[in-house]
C-alpha positions in Angstrom: 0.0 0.0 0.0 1.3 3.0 -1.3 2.2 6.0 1.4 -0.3 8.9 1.3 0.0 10.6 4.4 1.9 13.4 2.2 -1.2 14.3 0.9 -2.5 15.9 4.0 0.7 18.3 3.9 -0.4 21.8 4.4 1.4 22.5 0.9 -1.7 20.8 -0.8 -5.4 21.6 -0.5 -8.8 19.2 -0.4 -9.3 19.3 -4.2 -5.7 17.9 -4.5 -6.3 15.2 -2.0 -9.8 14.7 -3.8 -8.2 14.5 -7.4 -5.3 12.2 -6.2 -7.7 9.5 -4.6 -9.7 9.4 -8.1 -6.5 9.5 -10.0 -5.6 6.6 -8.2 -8.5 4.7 -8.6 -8.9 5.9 -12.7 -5.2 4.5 -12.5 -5.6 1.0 -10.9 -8.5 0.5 -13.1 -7.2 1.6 -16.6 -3.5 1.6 -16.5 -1.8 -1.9 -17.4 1.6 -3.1 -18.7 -0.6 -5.4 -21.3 0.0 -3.2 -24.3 0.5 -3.1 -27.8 3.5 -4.2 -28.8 3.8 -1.3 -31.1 4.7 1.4 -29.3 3.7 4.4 -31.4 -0.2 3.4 -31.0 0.7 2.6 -27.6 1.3 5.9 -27.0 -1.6 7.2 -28.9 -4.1 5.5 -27.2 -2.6 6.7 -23.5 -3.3 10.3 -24.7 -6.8 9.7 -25.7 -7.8 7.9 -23.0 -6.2 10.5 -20.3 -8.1 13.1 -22.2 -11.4 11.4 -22.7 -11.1 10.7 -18.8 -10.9 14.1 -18.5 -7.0 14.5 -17.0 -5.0 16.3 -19.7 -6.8 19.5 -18.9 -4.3 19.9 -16.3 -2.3 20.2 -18.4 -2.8 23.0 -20.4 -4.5 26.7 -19.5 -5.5 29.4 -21.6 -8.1 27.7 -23.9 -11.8 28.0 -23.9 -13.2 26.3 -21.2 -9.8 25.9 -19.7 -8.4 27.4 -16.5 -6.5 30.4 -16.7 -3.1 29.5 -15.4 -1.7 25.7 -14.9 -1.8 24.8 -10.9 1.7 23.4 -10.9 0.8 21.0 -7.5 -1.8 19.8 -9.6 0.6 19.1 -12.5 3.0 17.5 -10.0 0.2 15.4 -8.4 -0.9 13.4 -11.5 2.5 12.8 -12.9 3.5 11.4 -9.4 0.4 9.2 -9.5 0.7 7.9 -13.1 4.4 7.7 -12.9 3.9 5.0 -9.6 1.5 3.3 -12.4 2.9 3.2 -15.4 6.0 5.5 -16.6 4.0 5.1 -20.3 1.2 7.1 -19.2 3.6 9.3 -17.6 5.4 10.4 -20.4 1.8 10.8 -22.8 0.2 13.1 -20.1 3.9 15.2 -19.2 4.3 15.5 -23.3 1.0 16.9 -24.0 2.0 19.9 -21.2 5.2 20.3 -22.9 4.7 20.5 -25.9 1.6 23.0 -25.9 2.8 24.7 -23.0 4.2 27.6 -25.0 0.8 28.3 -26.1 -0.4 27.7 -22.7 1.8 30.4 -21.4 2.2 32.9 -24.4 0.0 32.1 -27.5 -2.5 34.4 -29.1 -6.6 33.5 -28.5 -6.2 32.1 -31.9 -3.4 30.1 -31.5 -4.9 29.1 -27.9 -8.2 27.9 -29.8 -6.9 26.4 -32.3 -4.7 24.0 -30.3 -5.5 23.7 -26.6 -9.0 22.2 -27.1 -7.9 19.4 -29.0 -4.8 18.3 -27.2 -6.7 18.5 -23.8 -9.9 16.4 -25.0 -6.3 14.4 -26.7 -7.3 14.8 -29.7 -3.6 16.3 -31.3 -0.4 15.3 -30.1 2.1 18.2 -29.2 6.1 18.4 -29.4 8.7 20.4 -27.7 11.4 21.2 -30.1 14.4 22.6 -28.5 17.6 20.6 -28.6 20.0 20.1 -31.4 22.6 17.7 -32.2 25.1 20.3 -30.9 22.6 23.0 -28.6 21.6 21.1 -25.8 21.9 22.7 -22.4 23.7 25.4 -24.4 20.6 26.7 -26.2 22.5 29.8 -27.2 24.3 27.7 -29.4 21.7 26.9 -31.6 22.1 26.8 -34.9 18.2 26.1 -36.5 17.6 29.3 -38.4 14.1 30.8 -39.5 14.6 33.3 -41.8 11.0 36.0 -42.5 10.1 35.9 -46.0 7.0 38.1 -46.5 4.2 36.7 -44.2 6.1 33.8 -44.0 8.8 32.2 -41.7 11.4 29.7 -43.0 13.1 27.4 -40.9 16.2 25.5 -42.2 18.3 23.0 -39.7 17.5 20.4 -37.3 15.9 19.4 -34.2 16.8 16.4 -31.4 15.7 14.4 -29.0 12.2 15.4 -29.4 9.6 13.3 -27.4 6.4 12.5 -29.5 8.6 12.7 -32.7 7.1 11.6 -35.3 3.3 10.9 -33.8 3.3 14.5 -33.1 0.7 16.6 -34.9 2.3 19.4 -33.7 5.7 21.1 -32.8 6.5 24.0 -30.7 10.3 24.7 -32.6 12.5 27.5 -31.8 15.3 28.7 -34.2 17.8 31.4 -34.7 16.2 34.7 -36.2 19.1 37.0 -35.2 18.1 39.4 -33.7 20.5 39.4 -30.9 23.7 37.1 -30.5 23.3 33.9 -28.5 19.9 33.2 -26.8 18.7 36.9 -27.1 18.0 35.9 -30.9 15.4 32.8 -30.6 11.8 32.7 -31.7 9.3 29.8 -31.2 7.0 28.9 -34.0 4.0 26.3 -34.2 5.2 24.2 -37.0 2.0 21.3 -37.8 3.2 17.8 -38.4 2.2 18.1 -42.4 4.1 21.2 -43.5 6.1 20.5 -46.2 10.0 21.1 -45.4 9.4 19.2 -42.2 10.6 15.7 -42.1 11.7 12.8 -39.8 15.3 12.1 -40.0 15.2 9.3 -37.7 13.9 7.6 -34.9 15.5 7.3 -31.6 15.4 3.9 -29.3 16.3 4.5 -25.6 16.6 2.0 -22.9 12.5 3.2 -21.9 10.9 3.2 -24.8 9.3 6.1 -25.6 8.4 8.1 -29.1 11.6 9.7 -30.0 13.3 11.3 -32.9 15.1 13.8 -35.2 13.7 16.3 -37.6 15.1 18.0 -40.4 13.7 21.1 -41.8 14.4 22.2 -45.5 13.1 25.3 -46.4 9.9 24.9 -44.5 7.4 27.6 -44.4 5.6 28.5 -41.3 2.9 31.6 -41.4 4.5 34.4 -38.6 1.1 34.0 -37.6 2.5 30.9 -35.8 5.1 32.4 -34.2 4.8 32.5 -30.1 5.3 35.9 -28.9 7.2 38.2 -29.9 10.2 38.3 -32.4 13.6 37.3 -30.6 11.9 36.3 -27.4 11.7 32.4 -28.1 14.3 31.9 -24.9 11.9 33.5 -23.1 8.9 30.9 -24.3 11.2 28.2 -23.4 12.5 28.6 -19.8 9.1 29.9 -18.9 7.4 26.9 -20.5 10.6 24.7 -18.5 10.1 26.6 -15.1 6.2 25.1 -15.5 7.1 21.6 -16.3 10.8 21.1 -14.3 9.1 20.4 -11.0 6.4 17.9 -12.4 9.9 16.0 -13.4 10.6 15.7 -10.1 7.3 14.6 -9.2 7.4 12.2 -11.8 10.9 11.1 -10.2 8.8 10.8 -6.7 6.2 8.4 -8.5 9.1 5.9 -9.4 10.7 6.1 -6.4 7.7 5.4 -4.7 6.3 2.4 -6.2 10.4 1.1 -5.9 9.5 1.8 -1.9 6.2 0.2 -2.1 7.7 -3.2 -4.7 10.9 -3.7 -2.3 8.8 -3.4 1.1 6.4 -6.0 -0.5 9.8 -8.2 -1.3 11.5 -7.4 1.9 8.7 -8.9 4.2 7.5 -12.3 1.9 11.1 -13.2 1.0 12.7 -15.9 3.1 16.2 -15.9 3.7 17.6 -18.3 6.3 14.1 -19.5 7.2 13.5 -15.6 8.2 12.6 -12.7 5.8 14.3 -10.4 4.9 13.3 -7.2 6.5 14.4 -8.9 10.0 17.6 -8.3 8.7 19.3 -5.2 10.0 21.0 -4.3 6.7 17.8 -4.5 5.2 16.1 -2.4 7.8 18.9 -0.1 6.7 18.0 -0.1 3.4 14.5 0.7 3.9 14.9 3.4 6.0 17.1 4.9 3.9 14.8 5.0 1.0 12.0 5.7 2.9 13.7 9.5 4.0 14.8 9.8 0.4 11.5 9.7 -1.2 10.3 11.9 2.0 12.9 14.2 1.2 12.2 14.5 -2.4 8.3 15.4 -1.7 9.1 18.3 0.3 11.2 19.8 -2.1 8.6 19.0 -5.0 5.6 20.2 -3.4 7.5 23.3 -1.8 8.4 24.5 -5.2 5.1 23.9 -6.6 3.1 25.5 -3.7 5.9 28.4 -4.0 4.8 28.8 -7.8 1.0 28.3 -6.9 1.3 31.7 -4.8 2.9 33.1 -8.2 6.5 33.0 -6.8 9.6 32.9 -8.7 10.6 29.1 -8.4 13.8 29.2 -10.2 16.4 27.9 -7.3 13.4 25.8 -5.8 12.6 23.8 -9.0 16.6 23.3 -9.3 16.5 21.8 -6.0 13.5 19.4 -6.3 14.5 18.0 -10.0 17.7 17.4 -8.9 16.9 15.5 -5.3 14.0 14.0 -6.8 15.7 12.6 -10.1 19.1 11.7 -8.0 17.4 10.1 -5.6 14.8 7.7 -7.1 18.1 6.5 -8.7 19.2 5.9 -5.6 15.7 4.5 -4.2 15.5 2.1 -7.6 18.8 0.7 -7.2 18.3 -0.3 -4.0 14.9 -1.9 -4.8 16.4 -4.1 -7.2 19.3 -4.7 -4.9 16.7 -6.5 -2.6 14.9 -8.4 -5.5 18.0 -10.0 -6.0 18.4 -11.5 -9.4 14.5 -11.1 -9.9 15.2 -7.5 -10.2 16.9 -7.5 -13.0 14.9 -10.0 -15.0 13.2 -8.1 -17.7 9.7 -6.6 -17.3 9.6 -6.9 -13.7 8.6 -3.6 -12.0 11.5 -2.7 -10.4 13.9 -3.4 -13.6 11.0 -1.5 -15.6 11.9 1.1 -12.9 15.6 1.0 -13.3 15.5 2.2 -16.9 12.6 4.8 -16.9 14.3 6.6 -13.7 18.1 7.3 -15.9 16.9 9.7 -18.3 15.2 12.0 -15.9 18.4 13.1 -14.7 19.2 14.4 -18.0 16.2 15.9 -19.5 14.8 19.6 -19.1 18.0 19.9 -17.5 20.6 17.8 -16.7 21.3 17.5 -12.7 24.9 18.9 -13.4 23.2 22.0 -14.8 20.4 22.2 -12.0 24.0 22.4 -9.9 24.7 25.3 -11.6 21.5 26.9 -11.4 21.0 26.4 -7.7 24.7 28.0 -6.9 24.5 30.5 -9.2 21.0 31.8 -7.5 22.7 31.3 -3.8 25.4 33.7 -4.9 22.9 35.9 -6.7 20.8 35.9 -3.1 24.0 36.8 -1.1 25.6 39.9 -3.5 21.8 41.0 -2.6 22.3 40.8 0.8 
């Protein structure tokens, strides 16, 4: 039985604690490992059933009919709870944020009608197109150009590790349109799937499967009425659609490290060893314990930030601090899970091995934990030349 006493936290409020419990029970009832073996329509059919069930609207704000802002604890909430679930489901429901959270944030009502509806009932698929072959956490070094040609944007380069690649309908891409050096000169476009100029180079396979690829762009023409916001402000778009989403990473993180809890406690107390189980053993105890304050651990940090960016807060050191003890430590938490499943936990398609390679790219994506060091010194010294 899963640990929910966090719930009654004073960071979160009764409709959290009410939309948790039915998340859980939508989850137990609808969420199984029994899928497709192709993994594309795998992943379409997650979105559509999170947003027939009504969940994706969390995920966006803006639209008609939609909230006006995205509660982040909210965000963080589901992806904990489908993460603990099924790291599939996960991924669908986090993408669909991602990838429309631009327009979320900073789209015109038109762009915001056009779009939001559709990838909330899950009806379009969205994309987040920032990294490059060579512009990773270094988006000033960019190099996908967009070049204004009448009413028209063109967009030459290409685009990598994008999540939903290639079952998107949609991408938000950002590319070079000079009008400063470095990240001062980025602007984010809405580029559909079917544009011509737009191609996938290839797919990507990763150790979790998960939609993944690289596009190419070739002269491909995009109306300016599909850029988001203004001109040059692109870097903008990004880290404010990042600062939304980095925490629900965390929370994601949280969800793996709890079920890892929840899968080894199970294991530790109906495993014999020596006629005895082995949570009688004190280096198991050990073990527990210290997975048990890790995972507490990470849920402060996660729902601190979140509650802090609820109250309209600037979250940036606080976000830093959850991805990275969140992510770091469900590693942590995992390994130790399979650890006690012995060689069971490394058999394939069990859930703690299932765990073991969903949990290694977190610490890498929408910020990689060496850059959330960065990110969390560089605010502490920022805090005391204030002082």
């Amino acid at each position: 039985m899963a640990d929910k006493t966090y719930l009654h936290w004073p960071f979160l409020e009764e409709r959290h604690r009410a939309l948790a419990s039915e998340l859980d029970e939508w989850s137990a009832n609808n969420l199984t490992h029994h899928r497709s073996p192709d993994l594309d329509t795998e992943c379409k059919r997650l979105v559509r059933m999170l947003g027939s069930a009504g969940w994706l609207k969390h995920a966006v704000a803006g639209g008609p009919s939609m909230d006006a802002a995205i509660d982040t604890r909210t965000l963080c909430l589901i992806r904990e709870i489908l993460a603990r679930h099924d790291g599939l489901a996960d991924f669908a429901f986090a993408m669909q944020g991602l990838g429309s959270g631009a327009i979320s944030l900073q789209g015109t009502p038109e762009q915001k009608e056009r779009y939001l509806p559709r990838v909330a009932r899950g009806d379009a698929i969205a994309a987040f197109a920032l990294s490059e072959p060579e512009a990773g956490s270094d988006v000033g070094a960019m190099q996908c150009s967009a070049r204004v040609a009448g009413d028209y944007a063109v967009i030459n380069g290409e685009k990598t590790w994008i999540s939903n690649g290639g079952i998107a309908d949609f991408y938000i891409v950002f590319a070079r349109t000079g009008e400063a050096e470095g990240a001062r000169g980025i602007s984010a476009f809405i580029v559909d799937a079917d544009t011509p100029g737009l191609e996938i180079a290839s797919r990507i396979d990763v150790i979790a499967p998960h939609p993944l690829a690289q596009l190419r762009f070739t002269d491909c023409r995009v109306p300016l009425t599909q850029r988001v916001g203004a001109s040059g402000e692109g870097f903008k778009v990004a880290m404010r659609t990042l600062d939304v989403f980095r925490t629900s990473v965390a929370a994601a993180a949280l969800g793996f490290a709890r079920r890892a809890l929840d899968e080894a406690l199970a294991r530790a107390t109906t495993r014999k060893l020596f006629n005895q189980p082995l949570a009688t053993f004190q280096i198991t105890q050990a073990k527990l314990a210290q997975m048990a304050t890790t995972v507490d651990s990470s849920a402060l940090l996660v729902y601190r930030a979140a509650w802090e960016r609820d109250r309209g807060n600037t979250i940036t050191r606080e976000a830093a601090m959850a991805k990275l003890a969140a992510t770091e430590g469900a590693q942590q938490v995992i390994d130790s899970a399979v650890q006690i499943f012995g060689g069971l936990g490394v058999v394939s398609e069990q859930p703690v091995e299932r765990l073991y390679r969903e949990i290694r790219s977190l610490r890498i994506y929408e910020g990689a934990s060496e850059v959330q060091l960065l990110i969390i010194a560089r605010e502490l010294i920022k805090g005391a030349a204030a002082t």
